[in-house]
C-alpha positions in Angstrom: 0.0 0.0 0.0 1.7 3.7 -0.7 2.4 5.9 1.5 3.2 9.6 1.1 6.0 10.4 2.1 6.4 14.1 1.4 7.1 16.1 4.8 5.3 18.0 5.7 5.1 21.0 8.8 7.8 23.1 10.2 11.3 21.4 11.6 11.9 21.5 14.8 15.5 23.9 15.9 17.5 20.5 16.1 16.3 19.5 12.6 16.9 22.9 11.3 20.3 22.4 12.9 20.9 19.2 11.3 19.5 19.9 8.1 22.5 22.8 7.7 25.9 20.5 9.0 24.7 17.6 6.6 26.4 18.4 2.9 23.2 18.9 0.3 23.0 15.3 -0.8 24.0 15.5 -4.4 26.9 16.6 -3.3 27.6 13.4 -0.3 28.7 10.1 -1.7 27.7 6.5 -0.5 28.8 5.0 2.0 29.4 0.9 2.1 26.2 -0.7 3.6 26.7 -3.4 6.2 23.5 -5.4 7.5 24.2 -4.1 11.0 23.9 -0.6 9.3 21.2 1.9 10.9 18.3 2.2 9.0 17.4 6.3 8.4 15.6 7.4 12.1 12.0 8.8 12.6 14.4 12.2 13.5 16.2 12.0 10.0 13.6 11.6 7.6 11.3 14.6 7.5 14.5 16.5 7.2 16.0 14.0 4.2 12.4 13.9 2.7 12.5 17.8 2.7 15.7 17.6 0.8 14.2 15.2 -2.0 10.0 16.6 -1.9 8.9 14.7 -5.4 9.8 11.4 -4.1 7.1 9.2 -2.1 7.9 6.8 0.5 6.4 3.2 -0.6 6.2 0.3 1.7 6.3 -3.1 0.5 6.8 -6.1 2.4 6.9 -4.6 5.1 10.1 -2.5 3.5 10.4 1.0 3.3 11.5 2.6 -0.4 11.4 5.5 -1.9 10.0 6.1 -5.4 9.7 8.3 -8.0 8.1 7.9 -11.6 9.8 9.6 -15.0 7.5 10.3 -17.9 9.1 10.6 -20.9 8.4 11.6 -24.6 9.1 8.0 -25.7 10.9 4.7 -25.3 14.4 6.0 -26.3 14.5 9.0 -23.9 13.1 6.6 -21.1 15.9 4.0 -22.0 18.4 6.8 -22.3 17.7 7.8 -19.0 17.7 4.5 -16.9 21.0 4.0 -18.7 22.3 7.6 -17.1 21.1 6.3 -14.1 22.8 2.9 -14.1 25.7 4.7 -14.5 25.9 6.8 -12.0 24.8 3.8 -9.6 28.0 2.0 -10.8 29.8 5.0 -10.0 28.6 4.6 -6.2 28.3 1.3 -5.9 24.3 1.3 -4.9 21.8 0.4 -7.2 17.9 0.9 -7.4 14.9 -0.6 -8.7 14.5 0.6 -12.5 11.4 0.2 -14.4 11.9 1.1 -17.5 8.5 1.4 -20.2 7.2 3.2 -23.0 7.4 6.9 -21.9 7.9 6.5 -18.3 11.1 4.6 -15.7 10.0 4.6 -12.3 12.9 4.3 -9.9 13.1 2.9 -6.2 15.8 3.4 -4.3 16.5 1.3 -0.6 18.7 -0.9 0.9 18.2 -4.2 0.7 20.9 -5.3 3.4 19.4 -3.5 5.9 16.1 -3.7 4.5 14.9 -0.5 4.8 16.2 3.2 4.4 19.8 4.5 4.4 20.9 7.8 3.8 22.7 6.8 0.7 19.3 6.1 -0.7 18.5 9.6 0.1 21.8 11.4 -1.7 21.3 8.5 -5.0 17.3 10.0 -5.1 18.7 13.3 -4.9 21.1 12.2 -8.1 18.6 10.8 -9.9 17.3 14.1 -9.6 19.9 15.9 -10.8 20.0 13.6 -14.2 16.4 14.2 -14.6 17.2 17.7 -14.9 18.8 17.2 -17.7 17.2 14.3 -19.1 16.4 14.5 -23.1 12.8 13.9 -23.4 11.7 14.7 -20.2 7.7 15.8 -20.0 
């Protein structure tokens, strides 16, 4: 069942605080993953979420994700773009979920060690972003 994730209200001084000492996530890189790695905190994600506001917070399995959908002019851009994205997943070692159809790629990004959220699923949403800016194609 979805569930919106988009944050909403006012943070709180400490998130305000927190939000400014953490580098804008397109900018952080990933770090490696470990099962015993913390999963993102009720604290953390409003202030993440607020970083990344088109994404949505799915649950499935019992398994937090984030997703996004792409729509696209046609196949070619859509393929085009899943193939940026793949590459800038090998690039950081962490890899989503990629549909990929006529005129659309939706994209999920979490951690399947942990099975849940990590911040690097935060910064490589917040990439995926930045490629979508400049996607060809993009409606």
């Amino acid at each position: 069942m979805p569930v919106t994730g988009r944050a909403e209200g006012r943070a709180t001084n400490k998130n305000d605080r927190q939000e400014n000492t953490m580098s804008t996530l397109t900018q952080a890189h990933c770090e490696a993953c470990r099962a015993d790695a913390p999963q993102v905190s009720d604290e953390e994600l409003p202030v993440l979420l607020r970083q990344i506001p088109d994404w949505n917070i799915e649950v499935r399995d019992g398994i937090m994700q984030l997703e996004k959908v792409y729509r696209f002019k046609n196949f070619k851009f859509a393929l085009a773009f899943t193939n940026a994205v793949g590459a800038i997943s090998e690039a950081e070692g962490h890899h989503p979920g990629l549909l990929t159809e006529w005129g659309k790629v939706t994209v999920t990004w979490w951690s399947h060690s942990i099975k849940g959220l990590h911040r690097n699923d935060f910064i490589m949403a917040a990439r995926t972003d930045e490629v979508g800016k400049t996607a060809e194609g993009l409606k």
